[in-house]
Backbone as JSON, one array per atom type, in Angstrom:
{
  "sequence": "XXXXXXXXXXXXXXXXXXXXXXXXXXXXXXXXXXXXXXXXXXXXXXXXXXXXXXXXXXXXXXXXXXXXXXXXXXXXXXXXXXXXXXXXXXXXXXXXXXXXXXXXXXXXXXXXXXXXXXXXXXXXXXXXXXXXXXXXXXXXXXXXXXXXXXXXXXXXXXXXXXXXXXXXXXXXXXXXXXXXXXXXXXXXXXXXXXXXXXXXXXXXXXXXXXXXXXXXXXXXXXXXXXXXXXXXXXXXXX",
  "N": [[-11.66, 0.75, -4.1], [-11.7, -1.49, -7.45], [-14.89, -1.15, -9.23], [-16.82, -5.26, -9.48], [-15.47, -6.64, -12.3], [-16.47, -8.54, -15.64], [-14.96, -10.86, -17.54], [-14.42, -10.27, -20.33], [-15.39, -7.45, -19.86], [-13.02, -6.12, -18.91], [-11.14, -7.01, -20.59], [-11.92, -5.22, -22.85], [-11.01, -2.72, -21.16], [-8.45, -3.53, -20.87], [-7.76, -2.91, -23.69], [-8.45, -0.55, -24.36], [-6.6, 0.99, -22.24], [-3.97, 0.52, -23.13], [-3.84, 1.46, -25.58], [-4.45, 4.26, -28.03], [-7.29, 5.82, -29.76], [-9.18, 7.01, -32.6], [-11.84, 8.72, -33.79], [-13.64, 6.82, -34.67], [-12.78, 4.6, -33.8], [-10.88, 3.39, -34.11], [-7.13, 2.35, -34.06], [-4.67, 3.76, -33.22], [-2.22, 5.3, -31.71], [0.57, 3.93, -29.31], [-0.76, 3.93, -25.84], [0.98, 6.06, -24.42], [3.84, 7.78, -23.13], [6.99, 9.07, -25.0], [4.21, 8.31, -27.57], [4.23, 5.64, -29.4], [3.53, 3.79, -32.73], [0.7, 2.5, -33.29], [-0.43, -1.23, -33.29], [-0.72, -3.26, -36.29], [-3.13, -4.99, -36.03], [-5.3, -5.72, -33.46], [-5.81, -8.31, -30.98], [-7.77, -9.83, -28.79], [-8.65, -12.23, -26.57], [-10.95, -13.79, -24.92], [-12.48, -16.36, -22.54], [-15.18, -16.01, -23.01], [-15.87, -14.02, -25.18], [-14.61, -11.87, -27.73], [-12.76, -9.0, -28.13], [-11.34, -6.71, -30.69], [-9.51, -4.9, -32.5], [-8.56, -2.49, -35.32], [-5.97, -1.08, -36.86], [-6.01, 2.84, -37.95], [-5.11, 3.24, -40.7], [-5.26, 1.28, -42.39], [-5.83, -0.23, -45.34], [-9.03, -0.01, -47.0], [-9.74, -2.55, -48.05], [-8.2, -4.19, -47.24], [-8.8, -4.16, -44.73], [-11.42, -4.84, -44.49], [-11.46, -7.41, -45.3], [-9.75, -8.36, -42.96], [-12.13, -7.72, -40.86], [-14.3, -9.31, -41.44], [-12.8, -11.85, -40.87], [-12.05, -11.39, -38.61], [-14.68, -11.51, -36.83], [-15.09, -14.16, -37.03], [-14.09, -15.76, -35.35], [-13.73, -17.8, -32.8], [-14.13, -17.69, -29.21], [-11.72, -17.43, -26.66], [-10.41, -20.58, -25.51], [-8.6, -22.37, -24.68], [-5.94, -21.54, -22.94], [-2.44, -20.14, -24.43], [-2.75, -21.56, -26.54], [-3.0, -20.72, -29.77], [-4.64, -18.31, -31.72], [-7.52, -19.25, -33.79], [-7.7, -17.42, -36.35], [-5.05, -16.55, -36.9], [-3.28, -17.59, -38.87], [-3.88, -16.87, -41.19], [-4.08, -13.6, -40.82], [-2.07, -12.91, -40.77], [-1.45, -13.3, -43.61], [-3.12, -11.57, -44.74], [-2.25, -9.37, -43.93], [0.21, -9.31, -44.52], [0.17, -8.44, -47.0], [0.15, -6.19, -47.11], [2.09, -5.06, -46.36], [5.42, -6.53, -44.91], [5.23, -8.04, -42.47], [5.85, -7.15, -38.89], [6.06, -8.09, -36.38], [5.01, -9.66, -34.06], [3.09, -10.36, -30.89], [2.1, -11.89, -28.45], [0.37, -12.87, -25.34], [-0.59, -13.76, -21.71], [-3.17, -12.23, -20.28], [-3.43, -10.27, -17.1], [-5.06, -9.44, -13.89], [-5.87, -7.39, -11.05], [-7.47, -8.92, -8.14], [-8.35, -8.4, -5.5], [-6.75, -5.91, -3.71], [-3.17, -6.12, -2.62], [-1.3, -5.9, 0.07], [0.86, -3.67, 0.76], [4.39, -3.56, -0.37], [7.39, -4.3, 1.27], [9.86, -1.76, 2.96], [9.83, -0.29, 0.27], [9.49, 2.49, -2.07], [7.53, 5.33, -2.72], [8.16, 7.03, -5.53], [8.39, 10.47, -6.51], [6.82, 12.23, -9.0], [9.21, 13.85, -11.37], [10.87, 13.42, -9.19], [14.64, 13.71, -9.04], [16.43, 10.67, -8.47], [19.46, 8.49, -8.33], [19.32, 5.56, -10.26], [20.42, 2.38, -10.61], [23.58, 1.16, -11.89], [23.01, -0.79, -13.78], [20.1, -0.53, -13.99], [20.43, 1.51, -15.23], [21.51, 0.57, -18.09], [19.45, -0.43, -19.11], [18.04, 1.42, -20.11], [16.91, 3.22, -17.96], [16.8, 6.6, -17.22], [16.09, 8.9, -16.48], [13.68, 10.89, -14.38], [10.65, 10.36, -13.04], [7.75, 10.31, -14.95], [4.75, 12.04, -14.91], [2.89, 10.52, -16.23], [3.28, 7.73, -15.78], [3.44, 7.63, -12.63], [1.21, 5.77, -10.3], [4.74, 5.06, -8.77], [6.64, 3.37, -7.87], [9.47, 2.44, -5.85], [12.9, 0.62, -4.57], [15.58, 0.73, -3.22], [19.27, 0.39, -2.78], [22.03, 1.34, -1.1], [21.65, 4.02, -1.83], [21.0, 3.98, -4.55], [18.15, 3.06, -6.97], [17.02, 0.2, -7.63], [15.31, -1.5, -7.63], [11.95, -1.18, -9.76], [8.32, -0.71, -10.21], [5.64, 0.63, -11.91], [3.59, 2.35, -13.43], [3.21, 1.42, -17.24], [1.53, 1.76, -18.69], [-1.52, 4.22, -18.41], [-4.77, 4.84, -17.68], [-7.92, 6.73, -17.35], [-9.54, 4.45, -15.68], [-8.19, 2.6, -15.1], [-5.06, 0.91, -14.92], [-1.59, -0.18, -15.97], [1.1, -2.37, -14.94], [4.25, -2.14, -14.82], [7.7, -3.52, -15.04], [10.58, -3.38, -13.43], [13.98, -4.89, -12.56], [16.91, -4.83, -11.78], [19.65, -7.06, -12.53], [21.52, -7.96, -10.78], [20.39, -7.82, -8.5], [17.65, -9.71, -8.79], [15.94, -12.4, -8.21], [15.53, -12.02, -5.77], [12.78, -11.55, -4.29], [12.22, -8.82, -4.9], [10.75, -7.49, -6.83], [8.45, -8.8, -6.12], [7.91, -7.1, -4.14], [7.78, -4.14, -5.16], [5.88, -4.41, -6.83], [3.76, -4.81, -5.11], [3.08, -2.6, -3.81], [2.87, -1.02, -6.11], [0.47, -1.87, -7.16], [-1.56, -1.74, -4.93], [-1.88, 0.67, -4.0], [-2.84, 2.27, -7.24], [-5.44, 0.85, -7.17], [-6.52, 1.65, -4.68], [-7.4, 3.86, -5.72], [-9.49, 3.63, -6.78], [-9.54, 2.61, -8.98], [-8.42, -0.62, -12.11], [-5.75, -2.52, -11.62], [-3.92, -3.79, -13.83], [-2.0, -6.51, -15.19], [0.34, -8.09, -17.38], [2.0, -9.92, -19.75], [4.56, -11.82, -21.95], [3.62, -15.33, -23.09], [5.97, -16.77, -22.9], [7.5, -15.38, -21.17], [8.52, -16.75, -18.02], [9.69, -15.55, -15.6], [7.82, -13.35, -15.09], [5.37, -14.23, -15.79], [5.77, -16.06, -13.01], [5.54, -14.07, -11.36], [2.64, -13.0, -11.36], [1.58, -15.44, -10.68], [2.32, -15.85, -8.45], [0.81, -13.9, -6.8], [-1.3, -14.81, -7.26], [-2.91, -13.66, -9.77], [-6.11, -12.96, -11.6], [-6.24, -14.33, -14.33], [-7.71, -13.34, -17.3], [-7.77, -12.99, -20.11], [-6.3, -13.45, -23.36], [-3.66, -11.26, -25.28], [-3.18, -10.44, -28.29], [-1.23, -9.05, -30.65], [-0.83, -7.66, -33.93], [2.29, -6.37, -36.02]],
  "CA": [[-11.58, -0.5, -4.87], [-12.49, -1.16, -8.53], [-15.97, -2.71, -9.06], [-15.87, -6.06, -9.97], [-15.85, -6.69, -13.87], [-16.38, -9.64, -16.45], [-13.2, -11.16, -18.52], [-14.77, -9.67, -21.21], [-15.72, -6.21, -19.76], [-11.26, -6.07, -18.5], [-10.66, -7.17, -21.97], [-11.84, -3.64, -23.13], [-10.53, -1.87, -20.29], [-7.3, -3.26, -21.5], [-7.58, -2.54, -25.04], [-8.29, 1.38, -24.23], [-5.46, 1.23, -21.66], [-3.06, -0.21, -23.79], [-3.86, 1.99, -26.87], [-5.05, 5.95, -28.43], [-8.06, 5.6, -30.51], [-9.51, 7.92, -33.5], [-13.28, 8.45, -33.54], [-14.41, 5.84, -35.14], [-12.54, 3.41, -33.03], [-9.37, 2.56, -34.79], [-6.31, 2.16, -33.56], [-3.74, 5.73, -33.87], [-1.23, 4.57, -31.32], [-0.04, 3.34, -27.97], [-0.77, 4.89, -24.94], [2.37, 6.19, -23.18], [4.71, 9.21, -23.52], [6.11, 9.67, -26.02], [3.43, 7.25, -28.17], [4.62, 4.94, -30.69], [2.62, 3.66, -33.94], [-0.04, 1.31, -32.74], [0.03, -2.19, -34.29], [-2.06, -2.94, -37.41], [-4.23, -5.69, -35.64], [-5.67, -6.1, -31.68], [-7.12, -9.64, -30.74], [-8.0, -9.81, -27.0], [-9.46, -12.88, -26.21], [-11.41, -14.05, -23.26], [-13.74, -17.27, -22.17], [-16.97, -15.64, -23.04], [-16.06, -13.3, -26.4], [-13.38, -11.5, -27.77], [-12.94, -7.62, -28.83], [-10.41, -6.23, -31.51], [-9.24, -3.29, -33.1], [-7.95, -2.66, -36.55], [-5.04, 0.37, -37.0], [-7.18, 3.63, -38.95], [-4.44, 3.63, -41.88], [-5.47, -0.18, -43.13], [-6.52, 0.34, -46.51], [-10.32, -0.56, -46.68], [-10.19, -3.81, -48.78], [-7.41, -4.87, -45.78], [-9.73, -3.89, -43.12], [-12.94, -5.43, -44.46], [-10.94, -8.63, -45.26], [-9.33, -8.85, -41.41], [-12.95, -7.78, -39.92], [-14.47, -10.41, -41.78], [-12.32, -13.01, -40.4], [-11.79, -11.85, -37.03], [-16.01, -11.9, -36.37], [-15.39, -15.52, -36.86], [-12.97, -15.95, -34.36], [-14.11, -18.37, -30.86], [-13.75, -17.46, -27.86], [-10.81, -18.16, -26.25], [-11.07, -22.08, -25.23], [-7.33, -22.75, -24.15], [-4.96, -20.74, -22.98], [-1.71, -20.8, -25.12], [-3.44, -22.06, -28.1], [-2.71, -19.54, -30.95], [-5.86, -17.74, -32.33], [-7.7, -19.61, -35.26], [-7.43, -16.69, -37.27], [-3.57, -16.02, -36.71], [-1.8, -17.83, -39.7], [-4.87, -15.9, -42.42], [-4.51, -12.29, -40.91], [-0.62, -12.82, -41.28], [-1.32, -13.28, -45.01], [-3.68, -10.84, -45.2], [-1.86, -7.89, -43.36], [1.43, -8.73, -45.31], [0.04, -8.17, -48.95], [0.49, -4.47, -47.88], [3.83, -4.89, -45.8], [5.38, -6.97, -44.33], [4.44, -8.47, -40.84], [7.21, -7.16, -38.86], [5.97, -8.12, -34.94], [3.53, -10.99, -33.39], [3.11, -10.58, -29.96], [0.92, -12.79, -27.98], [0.75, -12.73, -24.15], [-1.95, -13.74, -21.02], [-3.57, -10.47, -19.66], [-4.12, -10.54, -15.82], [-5.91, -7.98, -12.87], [-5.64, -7.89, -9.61], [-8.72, -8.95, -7.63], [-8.17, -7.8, -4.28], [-5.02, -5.11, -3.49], [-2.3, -6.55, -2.03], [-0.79, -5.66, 1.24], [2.16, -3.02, 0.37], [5.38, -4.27, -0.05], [8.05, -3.54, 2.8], [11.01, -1.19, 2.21], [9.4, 0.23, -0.45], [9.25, 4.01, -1.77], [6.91, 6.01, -4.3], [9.56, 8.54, -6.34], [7.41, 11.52, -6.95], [7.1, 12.95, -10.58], [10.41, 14.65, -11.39], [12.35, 13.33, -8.05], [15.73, 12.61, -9.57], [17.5, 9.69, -7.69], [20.21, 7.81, -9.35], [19.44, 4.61, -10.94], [21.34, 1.54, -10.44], [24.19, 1.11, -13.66], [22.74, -2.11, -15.01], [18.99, -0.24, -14.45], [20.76, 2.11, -16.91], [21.53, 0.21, -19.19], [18.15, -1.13, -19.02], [17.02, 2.76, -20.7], [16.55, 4.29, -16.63], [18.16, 7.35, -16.82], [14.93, 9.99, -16.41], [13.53, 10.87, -13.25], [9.32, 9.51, -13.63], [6.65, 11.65, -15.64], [3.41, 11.99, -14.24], [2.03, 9.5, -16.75], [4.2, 6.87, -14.78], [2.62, 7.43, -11.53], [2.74, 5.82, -9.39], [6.03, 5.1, -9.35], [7.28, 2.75, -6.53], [11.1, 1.52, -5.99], [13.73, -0.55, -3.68], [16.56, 1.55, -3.05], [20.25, -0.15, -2.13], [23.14, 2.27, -1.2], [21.15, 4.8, -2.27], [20.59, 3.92, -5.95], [17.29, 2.53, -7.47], [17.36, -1.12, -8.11], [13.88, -2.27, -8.45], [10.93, -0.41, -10.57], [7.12, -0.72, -10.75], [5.34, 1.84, -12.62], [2.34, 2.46, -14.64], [3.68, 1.65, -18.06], [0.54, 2.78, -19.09], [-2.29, 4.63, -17.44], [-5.75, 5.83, -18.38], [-9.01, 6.88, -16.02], [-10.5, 3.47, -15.06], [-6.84, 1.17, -15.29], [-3.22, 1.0, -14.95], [-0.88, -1.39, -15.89], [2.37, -2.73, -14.23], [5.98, -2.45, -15.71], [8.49, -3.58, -14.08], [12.38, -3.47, -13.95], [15.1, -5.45, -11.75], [19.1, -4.59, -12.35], [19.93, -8.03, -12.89], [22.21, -8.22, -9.59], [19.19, -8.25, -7.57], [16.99, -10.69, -8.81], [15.74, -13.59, -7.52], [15.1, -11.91, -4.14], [11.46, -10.88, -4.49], [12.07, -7.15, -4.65], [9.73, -7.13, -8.16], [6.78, -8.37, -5.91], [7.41, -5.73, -3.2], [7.49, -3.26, -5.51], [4.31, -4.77, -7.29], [2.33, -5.37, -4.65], [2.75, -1.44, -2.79], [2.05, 0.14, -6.98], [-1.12, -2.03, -7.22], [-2.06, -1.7, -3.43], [-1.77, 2.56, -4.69], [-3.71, 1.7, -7.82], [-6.76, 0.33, -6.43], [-6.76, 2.33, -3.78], [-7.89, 5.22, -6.61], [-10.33, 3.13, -7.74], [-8.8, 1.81, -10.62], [-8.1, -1.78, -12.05], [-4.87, -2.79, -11.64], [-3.63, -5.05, -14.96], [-0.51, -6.92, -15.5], [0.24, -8.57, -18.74], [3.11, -10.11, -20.04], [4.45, -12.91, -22.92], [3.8, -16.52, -22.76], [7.55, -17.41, -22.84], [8.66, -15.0, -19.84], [8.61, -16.71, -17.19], [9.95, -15.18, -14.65], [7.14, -11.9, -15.22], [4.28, -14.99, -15.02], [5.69, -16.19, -11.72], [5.02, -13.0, -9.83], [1.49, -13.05, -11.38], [1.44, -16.81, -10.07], [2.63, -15.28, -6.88], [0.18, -12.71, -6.14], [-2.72, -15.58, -7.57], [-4.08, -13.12, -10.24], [-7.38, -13.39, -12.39], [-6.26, -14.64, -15.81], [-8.72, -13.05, -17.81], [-7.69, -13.49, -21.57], [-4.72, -13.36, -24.04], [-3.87, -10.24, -25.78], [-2.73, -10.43, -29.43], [-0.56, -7.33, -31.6], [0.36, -7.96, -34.97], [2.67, -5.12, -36.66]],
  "C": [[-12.45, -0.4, -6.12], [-13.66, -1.6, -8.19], [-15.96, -3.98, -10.11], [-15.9, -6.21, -11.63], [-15.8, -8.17, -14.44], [-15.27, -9.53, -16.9], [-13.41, -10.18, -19.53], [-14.69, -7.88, -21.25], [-13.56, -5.5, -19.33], [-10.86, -6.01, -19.53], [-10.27, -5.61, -22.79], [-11.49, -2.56, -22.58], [-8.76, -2.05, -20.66], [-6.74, -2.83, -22.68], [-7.54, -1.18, -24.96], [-7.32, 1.36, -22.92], [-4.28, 1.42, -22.57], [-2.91, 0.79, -25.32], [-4.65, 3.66, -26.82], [-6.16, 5.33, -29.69], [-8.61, 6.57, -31.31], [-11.4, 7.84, -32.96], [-14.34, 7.63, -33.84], [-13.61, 4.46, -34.56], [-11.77, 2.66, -33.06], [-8.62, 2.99, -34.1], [-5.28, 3.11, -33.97], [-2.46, 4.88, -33.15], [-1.19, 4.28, -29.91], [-0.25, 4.52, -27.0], [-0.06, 5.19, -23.61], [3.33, 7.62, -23.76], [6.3, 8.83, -23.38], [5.25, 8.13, -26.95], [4.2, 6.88, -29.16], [3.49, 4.65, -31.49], [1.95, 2.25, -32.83], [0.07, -0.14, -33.89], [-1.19, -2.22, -35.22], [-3.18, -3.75, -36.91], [-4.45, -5.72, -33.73], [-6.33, -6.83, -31.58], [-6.9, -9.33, -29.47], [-9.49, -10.83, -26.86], [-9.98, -13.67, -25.07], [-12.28, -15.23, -23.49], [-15.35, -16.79, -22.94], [-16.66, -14.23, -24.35], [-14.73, -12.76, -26.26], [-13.29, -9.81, -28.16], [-11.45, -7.69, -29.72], [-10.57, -5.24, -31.93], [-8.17, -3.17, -34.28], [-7.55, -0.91, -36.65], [-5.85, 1.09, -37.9], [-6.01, 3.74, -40.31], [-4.77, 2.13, -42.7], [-5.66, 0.26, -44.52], [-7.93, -0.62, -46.39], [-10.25, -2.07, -47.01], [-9.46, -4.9, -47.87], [-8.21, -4.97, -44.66], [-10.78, -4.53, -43.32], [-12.61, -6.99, -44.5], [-10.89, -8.98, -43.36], [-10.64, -8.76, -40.68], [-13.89, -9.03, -40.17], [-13.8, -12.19, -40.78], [-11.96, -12.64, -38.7], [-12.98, -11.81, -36.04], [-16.21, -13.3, -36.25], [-14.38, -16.0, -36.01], [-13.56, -16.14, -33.09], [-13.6, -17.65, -30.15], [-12.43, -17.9, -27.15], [-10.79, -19.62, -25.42], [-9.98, -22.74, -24.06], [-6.42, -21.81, -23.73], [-3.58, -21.25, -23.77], [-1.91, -21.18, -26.06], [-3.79, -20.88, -28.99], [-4.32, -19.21, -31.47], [-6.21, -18.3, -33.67], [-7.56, -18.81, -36.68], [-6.02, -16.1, -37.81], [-3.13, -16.09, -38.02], [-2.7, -16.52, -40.84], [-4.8, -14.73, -42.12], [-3.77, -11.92, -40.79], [-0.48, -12.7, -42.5], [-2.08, -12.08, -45.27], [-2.95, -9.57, -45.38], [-0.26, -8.02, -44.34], [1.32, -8.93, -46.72], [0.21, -7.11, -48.79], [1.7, -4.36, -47.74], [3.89, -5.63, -45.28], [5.58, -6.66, -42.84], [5.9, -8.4, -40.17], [7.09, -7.62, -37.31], [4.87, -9.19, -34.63], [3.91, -10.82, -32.08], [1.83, -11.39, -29.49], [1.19, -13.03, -26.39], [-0.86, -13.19, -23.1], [-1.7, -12.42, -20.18], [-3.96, -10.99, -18.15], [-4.51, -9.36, -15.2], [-5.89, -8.65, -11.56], [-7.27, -7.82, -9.1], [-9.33, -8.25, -6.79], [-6.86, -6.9, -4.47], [-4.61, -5.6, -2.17], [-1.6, -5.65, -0.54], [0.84, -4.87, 0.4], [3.29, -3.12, 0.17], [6.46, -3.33, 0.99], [9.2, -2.61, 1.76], [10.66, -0.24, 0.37], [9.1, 2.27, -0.74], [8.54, 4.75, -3.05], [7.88, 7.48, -4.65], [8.29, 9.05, -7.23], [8.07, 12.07, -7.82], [8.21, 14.31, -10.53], [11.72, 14.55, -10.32], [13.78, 12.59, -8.73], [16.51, 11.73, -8.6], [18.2, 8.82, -8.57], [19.58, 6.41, -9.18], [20.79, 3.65, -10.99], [22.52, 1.46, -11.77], [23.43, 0.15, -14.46], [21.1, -1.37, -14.96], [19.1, 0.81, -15.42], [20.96, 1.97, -17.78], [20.52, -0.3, -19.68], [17.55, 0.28, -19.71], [16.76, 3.43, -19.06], [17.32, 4.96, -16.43], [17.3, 8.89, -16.43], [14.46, 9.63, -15.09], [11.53, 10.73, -14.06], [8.56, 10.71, -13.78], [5.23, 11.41, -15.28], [2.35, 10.65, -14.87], [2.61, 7.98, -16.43], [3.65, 6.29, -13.53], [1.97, 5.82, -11.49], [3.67, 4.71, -9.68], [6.66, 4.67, -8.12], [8.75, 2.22, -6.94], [11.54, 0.93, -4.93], [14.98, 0.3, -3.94], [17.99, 0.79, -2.26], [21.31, 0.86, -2.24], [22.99, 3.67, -2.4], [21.43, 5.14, -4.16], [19.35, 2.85, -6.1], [17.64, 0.88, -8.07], [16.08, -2.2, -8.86], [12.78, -1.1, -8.44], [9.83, -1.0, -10.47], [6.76, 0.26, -11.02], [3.91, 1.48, -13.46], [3.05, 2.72, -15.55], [2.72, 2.22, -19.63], [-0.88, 2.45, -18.53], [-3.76, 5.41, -18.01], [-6.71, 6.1, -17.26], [-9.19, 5.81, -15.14], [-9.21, 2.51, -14.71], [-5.49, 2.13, -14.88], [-2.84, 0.1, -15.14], [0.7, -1.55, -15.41], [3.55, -2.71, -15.35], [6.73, -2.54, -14.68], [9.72, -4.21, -14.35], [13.55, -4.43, -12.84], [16.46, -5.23, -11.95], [18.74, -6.36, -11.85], [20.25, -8.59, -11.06], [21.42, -8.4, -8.85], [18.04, -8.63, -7.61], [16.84, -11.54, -8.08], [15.77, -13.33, -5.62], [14.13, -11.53, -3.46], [11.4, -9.66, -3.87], [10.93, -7.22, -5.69], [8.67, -7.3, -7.22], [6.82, -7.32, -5.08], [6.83, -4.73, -3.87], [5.66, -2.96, -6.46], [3.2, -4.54, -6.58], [1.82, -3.34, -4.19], [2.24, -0.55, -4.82], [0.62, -0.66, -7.22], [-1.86, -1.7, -6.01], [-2.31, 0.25, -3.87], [-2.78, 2.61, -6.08], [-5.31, 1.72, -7.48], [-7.18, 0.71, -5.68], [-7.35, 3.62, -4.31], [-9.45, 4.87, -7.29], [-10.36, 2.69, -8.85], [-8.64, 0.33, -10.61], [-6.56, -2.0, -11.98], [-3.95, -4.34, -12.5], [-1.52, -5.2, -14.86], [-0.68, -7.74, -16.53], [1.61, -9.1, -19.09], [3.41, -10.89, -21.36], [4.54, -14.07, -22.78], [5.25, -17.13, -22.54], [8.16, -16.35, -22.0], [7.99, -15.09, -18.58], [8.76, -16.64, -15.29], [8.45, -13.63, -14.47], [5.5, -13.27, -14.64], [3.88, -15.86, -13.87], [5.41, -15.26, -10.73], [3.7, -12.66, -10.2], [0.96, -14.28, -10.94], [1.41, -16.56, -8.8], [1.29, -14.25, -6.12], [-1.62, -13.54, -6.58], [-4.02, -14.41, -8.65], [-4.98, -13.84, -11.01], [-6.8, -13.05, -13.62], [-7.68, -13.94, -16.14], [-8.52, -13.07, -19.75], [-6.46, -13.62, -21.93], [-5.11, -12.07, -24.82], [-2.59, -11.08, -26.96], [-2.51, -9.65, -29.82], [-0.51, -8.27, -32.55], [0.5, -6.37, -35.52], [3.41, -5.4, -38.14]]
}
């Protein structure tokens, strides 16, 4: 089991999950295979302080502007309640380009690990098993890459139907992704498969994060379900 941590101290465990960093602490890209461009801003805010991270290609007079204004940036107070600095580091960031992404989402962790879910199976790195059609059209057509791990499913007539996964994974963390083919929703396969890759997780000694966007859901009922520890909101802009 992890040990336990502050909102704050998770905060940064998600920010270096979640991202590749240069040496001075900027933001290169995310952290998953293969990596995409990281976004140009990272708010992550919590009850008791906030951390951020500004992409290393900013141009300086961009970067000293946004650090400027995001040292003055409360604590998180409300959940849901947009970041005081949001609409100003939208203007700022699109005098170079425009602002092509806003995400905004609450970050959660599991406290305790969950009891395994039933029927459940971890698909070891490289096992190919077919994939449901609609989880193909969903992009599942690769058998899972070590940076995946682990890599639990729900298997019907021997095709894959429901996914959890580390959608990305570093020493101290992991975080949850997770897939459903449509057809078999609403029958709580997502938490089985949730509960047996965090119950695997945690069992390494790791934290086990889930994260999602204020408007889905269905992704913040199975963190409702499993009673995690809200611990901040995470902010991108690209």
């Amino acid at each position: 089991m992890p040990a336990p941590k502050t909102d704050l101290e998770l905060m940064r465990l998600q920010a270096r999950n979640l991202f590749r960093f240069d040496r001075q602490g900027r933001l290169v890209s995310t952290n998953e295979t293969p990596p995409f461009v990281a976004p140009r801003l990272f708010l992550g805010r919590t009850a008791t302080g906030n951390v951020w991270y500004l992409r290393h290609d900013l141009p300086p007079g961009q970067a000293r502007g946004l650090a400027s204004l995001l040292e003055r940036e409360p604590p998180l107070d409300e959940a849901e309640v947009e970041p005081d600095c949001l609409a100003e580091a939208i203007v700022i960031l699109a005098r170079g380009q425009p602002v092509t992404a806003i995400h905004r989402g609450p970050a959660f962790a599991f406290e305790t690990a969950p009891v395994a879910g039933s029927s459940t199976r971890r698909l070891a790195t490289g096992e190919a098993t077919p994939f449901h059609p609609q989880l193909q059209e969903m992009g599942w057509t690769d058998p899972p890459g070590d940076s995946q791990q682990p890599f639990f499913v729900i298997e019907d007539h021997g095709e894959i139907v429901a996914i959890c996964h580390s959608s990305r994974s570093s020493p101290d963390a992991a975080a949850a992704g997770v897939s459903t083919a449509p057809d078999y929703r609403q029958r709580g396969l997502a938490r089985r498969v949730v509960a047996s890759w965090a119950a695997d997780v945690m069992a390494g000694g790791r934290s086990a994060l889930y994260s999602t966007t204020w408007d889905n859901a269905a992704s913040r009922a199975i963190a409702a379900g499993f009673r995690l520890r809200f611990f901040g909101e995470d902010c991108h802009i690209t």
